[in-house]
N, C-alpha and C positions, 0 to 999 in steps of 0.2 A: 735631832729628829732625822730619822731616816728619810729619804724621798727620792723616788725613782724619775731620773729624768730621762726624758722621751730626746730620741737619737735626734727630729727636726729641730730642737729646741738649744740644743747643746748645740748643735754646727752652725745654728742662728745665731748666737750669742744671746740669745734674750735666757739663757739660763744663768748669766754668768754671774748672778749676788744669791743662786740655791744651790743648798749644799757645800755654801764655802764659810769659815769664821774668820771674826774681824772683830778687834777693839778697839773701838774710836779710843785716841785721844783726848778723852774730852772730862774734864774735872767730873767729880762724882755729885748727883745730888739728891738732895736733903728726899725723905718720904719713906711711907711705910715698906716695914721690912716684909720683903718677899720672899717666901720658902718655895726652895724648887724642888718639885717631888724627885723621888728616882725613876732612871729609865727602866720603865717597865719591861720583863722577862719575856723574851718571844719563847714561846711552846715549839717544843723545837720533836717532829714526826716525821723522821726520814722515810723517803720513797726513793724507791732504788727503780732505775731504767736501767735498758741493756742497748746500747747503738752499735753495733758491728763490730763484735765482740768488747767493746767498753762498757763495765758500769759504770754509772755514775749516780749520786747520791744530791737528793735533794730535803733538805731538813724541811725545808720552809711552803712547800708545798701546799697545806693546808689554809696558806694565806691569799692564795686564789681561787676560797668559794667563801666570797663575802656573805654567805648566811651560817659559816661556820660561828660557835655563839664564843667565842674566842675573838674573834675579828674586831668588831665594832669595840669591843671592851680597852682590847690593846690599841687600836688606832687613837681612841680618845685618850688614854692616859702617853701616849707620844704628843698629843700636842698638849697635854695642859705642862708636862715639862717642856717642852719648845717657848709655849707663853712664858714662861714663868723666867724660863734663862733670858728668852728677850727682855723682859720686862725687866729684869733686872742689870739693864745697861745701862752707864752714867749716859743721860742727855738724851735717851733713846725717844725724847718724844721732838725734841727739837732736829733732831737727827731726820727724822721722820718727814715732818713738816717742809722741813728744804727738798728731800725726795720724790714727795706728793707736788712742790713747787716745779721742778724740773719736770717731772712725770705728764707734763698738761699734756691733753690731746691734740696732737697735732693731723696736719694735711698728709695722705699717702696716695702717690700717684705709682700703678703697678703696668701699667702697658702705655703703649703711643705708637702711632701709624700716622704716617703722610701718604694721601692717596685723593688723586684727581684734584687739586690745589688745595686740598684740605686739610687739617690735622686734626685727629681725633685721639682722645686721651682717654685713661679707666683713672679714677679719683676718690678716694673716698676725703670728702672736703670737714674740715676741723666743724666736729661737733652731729657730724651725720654718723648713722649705726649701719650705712652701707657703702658699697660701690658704686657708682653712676659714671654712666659712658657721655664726653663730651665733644662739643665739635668746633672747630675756630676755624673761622671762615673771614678772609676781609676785616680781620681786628674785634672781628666780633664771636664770643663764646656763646655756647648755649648748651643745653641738656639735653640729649639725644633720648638716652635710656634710663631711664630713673625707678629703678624696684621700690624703692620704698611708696612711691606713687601707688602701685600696684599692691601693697601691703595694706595702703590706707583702706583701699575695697572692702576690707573685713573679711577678704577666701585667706589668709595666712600669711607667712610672712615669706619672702622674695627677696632672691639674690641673684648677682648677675655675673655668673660661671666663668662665661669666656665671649671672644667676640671677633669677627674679622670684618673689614670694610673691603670693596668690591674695589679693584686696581682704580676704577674712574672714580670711585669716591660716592657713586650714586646710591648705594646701599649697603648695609650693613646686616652681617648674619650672628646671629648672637643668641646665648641660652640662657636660661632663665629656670632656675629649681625653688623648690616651697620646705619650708619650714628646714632650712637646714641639709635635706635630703642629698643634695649634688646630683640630682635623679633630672637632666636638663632637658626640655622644652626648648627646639630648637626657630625661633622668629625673625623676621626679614623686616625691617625700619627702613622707608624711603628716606632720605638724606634730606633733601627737599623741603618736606612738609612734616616731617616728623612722626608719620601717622606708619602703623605697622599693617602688613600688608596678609590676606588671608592666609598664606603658607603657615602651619603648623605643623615642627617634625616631632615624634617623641622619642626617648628612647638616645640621648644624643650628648651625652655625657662629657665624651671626648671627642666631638666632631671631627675637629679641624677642620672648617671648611678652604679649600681651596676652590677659589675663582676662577673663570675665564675672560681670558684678556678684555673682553665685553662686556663683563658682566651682565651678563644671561642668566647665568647659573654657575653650579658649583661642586664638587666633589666633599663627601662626608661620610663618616663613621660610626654605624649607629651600632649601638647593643642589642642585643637577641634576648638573654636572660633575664628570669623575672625579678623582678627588684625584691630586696632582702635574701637573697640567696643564693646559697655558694656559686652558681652557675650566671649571677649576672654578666660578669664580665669574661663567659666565655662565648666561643664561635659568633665573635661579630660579625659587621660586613660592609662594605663599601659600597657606598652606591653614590646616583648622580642626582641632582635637582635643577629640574630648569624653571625661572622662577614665572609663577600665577599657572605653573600644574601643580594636578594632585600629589601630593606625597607620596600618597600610599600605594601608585602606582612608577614611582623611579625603579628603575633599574638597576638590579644586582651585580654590580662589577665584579667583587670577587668576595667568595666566603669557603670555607672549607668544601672539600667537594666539587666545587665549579670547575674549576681547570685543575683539568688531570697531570698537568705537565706541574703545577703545583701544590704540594702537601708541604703541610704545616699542623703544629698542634692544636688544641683548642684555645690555649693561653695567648698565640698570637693574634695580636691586632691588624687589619688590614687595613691601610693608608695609601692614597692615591695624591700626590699632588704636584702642581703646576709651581710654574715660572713665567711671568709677564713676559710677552718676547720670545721665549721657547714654543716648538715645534711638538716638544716631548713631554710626557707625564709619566713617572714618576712611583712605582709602587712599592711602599715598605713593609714590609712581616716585624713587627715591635711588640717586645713582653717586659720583663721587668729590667733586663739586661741593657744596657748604654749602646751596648750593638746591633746594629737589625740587620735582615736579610735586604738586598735591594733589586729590582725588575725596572726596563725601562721599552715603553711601547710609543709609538706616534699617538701626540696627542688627540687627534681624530678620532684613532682606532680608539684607545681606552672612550671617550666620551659614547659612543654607538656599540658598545659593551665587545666587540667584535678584538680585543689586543692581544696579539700574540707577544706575551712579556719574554725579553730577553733579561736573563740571570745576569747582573752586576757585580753580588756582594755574598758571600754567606756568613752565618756568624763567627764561623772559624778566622775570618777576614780580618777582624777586629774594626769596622767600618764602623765610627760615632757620629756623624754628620756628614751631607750631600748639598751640595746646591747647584741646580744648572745655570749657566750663561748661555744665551741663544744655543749653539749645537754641542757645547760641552758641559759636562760631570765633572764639579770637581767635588773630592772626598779626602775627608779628612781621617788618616786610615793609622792605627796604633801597635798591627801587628810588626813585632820585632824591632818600632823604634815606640816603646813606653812614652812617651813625652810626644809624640803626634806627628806628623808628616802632612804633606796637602798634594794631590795626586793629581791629575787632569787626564779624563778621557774622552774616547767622541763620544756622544748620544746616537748617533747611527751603529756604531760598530763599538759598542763596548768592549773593554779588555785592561781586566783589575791588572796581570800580569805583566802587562806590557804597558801601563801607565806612565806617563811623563812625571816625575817629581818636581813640583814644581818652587815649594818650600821646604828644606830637608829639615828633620829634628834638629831642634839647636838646646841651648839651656834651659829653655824655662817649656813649660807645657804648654799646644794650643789646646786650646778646651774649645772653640768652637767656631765656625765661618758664618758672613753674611755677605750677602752677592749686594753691591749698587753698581749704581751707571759709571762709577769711577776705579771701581776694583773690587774683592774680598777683602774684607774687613775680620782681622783675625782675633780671637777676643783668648790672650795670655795669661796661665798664670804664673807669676816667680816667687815661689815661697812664702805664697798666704798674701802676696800685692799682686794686683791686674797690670797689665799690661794692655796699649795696643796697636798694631801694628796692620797695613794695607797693603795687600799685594794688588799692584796696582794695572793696569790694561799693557803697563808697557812691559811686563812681566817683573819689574824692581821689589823688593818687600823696602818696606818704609815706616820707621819708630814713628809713629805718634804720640808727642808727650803729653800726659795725666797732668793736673795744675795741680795735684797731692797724691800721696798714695793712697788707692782707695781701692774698693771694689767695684765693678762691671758687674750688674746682674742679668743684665742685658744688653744688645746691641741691637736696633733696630733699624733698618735699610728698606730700601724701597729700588729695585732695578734702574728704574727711568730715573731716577733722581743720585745728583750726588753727595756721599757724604753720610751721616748717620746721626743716629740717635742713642743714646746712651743713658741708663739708669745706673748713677754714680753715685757711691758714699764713700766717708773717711772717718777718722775719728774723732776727726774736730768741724766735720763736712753733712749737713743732714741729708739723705738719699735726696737724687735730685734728678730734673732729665736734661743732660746737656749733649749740645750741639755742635756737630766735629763739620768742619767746611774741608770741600776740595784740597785747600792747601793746608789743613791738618791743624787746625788754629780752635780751639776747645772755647766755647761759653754757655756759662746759666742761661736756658731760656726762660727760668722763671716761672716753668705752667704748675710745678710744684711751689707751696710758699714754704717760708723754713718759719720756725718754732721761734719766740720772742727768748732766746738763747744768748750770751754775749760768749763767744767761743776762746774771744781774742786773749783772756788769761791765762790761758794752759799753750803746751806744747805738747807735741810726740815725736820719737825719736825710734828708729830700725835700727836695731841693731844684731849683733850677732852670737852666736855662744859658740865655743867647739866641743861636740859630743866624744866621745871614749874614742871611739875611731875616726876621728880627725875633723869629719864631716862638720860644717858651717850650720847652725840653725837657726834663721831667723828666729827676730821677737821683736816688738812692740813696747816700751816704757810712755806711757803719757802720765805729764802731773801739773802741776800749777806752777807757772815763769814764777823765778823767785826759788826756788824751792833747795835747801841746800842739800848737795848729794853726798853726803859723808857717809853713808849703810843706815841710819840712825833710823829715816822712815821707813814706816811701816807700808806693807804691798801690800796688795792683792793682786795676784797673779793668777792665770787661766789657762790651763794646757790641756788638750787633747788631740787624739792621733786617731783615726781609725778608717775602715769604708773606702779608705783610698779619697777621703774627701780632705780640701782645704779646711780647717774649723779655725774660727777668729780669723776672717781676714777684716778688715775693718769694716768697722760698722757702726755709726751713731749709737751712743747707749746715753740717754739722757740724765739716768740715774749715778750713773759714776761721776757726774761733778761734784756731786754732794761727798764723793769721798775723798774728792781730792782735793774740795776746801778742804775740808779736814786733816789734811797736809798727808797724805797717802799717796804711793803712786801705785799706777792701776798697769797692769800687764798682761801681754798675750803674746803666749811662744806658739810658732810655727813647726812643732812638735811631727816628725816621721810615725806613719802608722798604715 
C-alpha cells in the first residue's frame, strides 16, 4: 500500500512501523486461505508545469481532487490488497495483541514552569482526551485549568493551546480554542482561588505572553486576520495588557506601518518580550524561517508605546535564539559557524559586530540557550543524541551528564532560580521532566508517570558506520539482552535525512518491543541530509 507520510510524523518517530515490511519469525498458522487481490493500476494523466524555464511532469495529478470518480474506486482496492497481505501473516493476530498490549495509553506531560515557589505543569493524565494545567504548591497538586470541564457545558469541545504563569506565580495567562479550531481565547486564572478573571482577549493564537516583573500585566501577539482565510495570519500586532482593563482598549506597540524607522512584510510576526531582572524589552520580526530580525528599547519606554528600538539582528545575521541577563544580550548566532556560536552584547549600546564570543563553535551543534540564576544553559545536539552543557556566571562552559542518551525537547529555566528543567526521553527511557541542580546532578522528578513497561530486557547500543567519504555516521541498534549477533536477525531499520533536522533521535516507541520479542533488532541511523 502506498502512504504518504507527513514530514512532523516522520522526524517524530511515530511513523516508524508505516511504509516499512517485516516478517515475523513466527511458525505459520492453520486457517482459511486468503487470496490477495492485485495492486490496483493508478491512471496515470500527466500535467506538465513550467518553473523557471524547467518542466516538470506530474502523472499523478489527478489524485488530488478526491471527487475525481477514479479516486475513491482505487483507494479502496489499495486497501483490500493491504488487508489481505496483512492478513495473510503467520501469527499476525497474536502479533497484534502484544502491540495493542504495549500500545496502552499512557501520561504525557508537554511544559513546566517554576514561578513564585510554585510549579506548574501541562498533563494530559492516562485516560483523559485533553491537556490540563496543574499546580503543586507545598506537596500539594491541583488542577488549575481543565478544558474538558469547559466541554462538559455542552458550547463544544475545548482545548488548552498554550499558557504562561506570571514571574510571582500569582496568575496565569492561557488560551483556550473550540472544537479543534487553534483560533485562542486568550484568559487570566488567579493562582489563589482558581477562579478566572474578567480579561478576555480574542484573536490570540500565538500570544506569547511575556510578563512584568510584578505581574501587572503583560506583553502579547494577537492576529488581525479573519479566521479561515488566507489572510489570518497576516499583519499581526503587539500589544500590552494591564490586568482588570479592557482589552479592547491596549495599546498598539508595534504593527506594520507604526514605526517608520521599521518595515517589515505582512508575513512577519511582531513579538515583544521581557526578562525578570532586565531593564530592556526585547522586539522580534518572526516568519516561518528559525532567524528573526531583533530591536531592543528600555523596558519603560516599550510598555508606554513611546520605544525608540534600536536594530540588533537582521535575518542576513543568521541570529536563532536571544536571552537577556540583567544589561546583556546574549545570542546564539549561525552565520559563518553552521553548528552555532553564543555572542554577548550590552543591552544599552548593542553591537552584533563587535560582540564578545563567548562560546565558540565546537563539534556538536548548539540548538538552543536558557538564561537561570546560575548560567546559560546550552541545549546540544551530537548526531541525533542531546547534549548539555552551562555556561556558567564565572564565564566556564560545563558538560553536564545525561544518565542515557536521549533526547532534550526542552529546557526550562527560570532567572531567579538555579538550575533547570528538562523534558527527557531515550529508548529504553519514557519522556520525562527531570531536574538538573546547581552542581549538575540529573533526577526524575516524577510529575510525569512512566507506562507499566518492564524496559530492563533490552539494551541499545550507538554506534557508527563510515560513509563513502570517510565521514562517521552515527546509528542506534536496540534489541533484546540475550540476543545472538551473528547477521542471522532480522532488522528493522529507520533512516532519514532532510530539512536540516535531527530525525530519530531517541524516542520511547512502545510498539517496537513487540518486535524485538520477536527476536528482531530495531534501528535508527543518524543519516546527513
Amino acid at each position: 500500500m502506498s502512504r504518504k507520510i507527513q514530514r512532523r510524523q516522520l522526524l517524530s518517530g511515530t511513523a516508524a512501523l508505516i511504509g516499512s515490511t517485516f516478517v515475523p519469525r513466527f511458525a505459520a498458522a492453520a486457517g482459511p486461505v486468503i487470496v490477495v487481490p492485485p495492486a490496483p493500476p493508478a491512471r496515470v494523466a500527466v500535467v506538465k508545469d513550467s518553473y523557471f524555464g524547467e518542466t516538470l511532469s506530474d502523472p499523478y495529478r489527478w489524485m488530488e481532487n478526491d471527487k475525481d470518480p477514479d479516486w475513491l474506486p482505487f483507494l479502496k482496492a489499495q486497501n483490500d490488497r493491504t488487508r489481505a497481505v496483512l492478513d495473510k501473516l503467520p501469527q499476525r493476530e497474536t502479533f497484534l495483541k502484544r502491540i495493542q498490549q504495549l500500545s496502552g495509553d499512557i501520561a504525557i506531560t508537554s511544559r513546566v514552569q517554576r514561578a513564585g515557589g510554585r510549579l506548574f505543569y501541562q498533563q494530559r493524565p492516562v485516560g483523559a482526551d485533553n491537556y490540563k494545567l496543574f499546580v503543586r504548591e507545598g506537596g500539594a497538586t491541583r488542577v488549575l485549568v481543565d478544558p474538558t470541564a469547559m466541554s462538559a457545558a455542552g458550547a463544544g469541545h475545548f482545548s488548552l493551546d498554550w499558557w504562561r504563569a506570571s514571574p510571582d506565580g500569582s496568575h496565569v495567562a492561557y488560551g483556550v480554542s473550540k472544537d479543534g479550531s487553534e483560533n485562542s481565547t486568550l484568559h487570566i486564572v488567579s493562582v489563589a482561588d482558581g477562579r478566572d478573571l474578567p480579561d478576555r482577549i480574542p484573536d490570540t493564537q500565538a500570544a506569547n505572553p511575556q510578563w512584568l516583573d510584578d505581574g501587572s500585566g503583560f506583553f502579547y501577539m494577537q492576529l488581525t486576520g479573519a479566521v479561515d482565510t488566507p489572510e489570518r495570519y497576516l499583519d499581526s500586532q503587539a500589544r500590552f495588557h494591564r490586568i482588570g482593563t479592557d482589552p479592547a482598549r491596549d495599546p498598539i506597540l508595534m504593527k506594520r506601518g507604526l514605526d517608520p524607522a521599521i518595515t517589515y512584510d505582512r508575513i512577519q510576526a511582531p513579538y515583544i518580550t521581557t526578562a525578570p531582572g532586565s531593564r530592556y524589552a526585547l522586539l522580534t520580526l518572526n516568519d516561518v524561517r528559525p532567524e528573526a530580525r531583533m530591536y531592543v528599547a528600555p523596558l519603560a519606554e516599550a510598555i508606554a508605546g513611546r520605544a525608540r528600538w534600536i536594530e540588533v539582528t537582521r535575518f542576513e545575521d543568521e541570529v536563532t535564539d536571544a536571552d537577556m541577563f540583567g544589561d546583556k544580550l546574549y545570542l546564539l548566532a549561525n552565520k559563518g559557524t553552521p553548528r552555532g556560536r553564543i555572542l554577548v552584547t550590552d543591552l544599552a549600546r548593542p553591537d552584533l559586530a563587535n560582540a564578545k564570543e563567548v562560546v565558540p563553535q565546537g563539534a556538536q551543534v548548539i540548538e538552543g540557550l536558557a538564561r537561570a540564576k546560575d548560567g546559560l544553559y546550552l541545549k546540544i545536539m551530537d548526531g541525533g543524541v542531546s547534549r548539555l552543557r552551562r555556561l556558567g556566571v564565572d564565564g566556564q562552559v560545563r558538560d553536564i551528564a545525561l544518565p542515557f542518551d536521549g533526547t532534550i525537547r526542552a529546557v526550562f529555566t527560570e532567572p531567579g532560580e538555579p538550575g533547570a528543567l528538562l523534558l527527557l526521553s531515550g529508548w529504553l527511557t519514557p519522556t520525562g521532566i527531570w531536574s538538573v541542580d546547581a552542581g549538575g546532578q540529573i533526577a526524575d522528578t516524577g510529575i510525569n508517570p512512566r507506562p507499566n513497561i518492564d524496559t530492563s530486557p533490552y539494551e541499545a547500543h550507538r554506534l557508527f558506520a563510515t560513509a563513502r567519504d570517510g565521514t562517521k555516521i552515527p546509528y542506534t541498534v536496540i534489541y533484546r539482552k540475550g540476543l545472538t549477533r551473528d547477521g542471522t536477525a532480522p532488522a528493522f531499520i529507520s533512516a532519514y535525512g532532510s530539512y536540516g533536522a535531527a530525525a530519530y533521535t531517541p524516542s520511547f516507541q512502545q510498539r517496537e518491543f513487540a518486535l524485538m520479542d520477536a527476536g528482531f533488532v530495531v534501528g535508527y541511523a543518524n543519516v546527513r541530509g
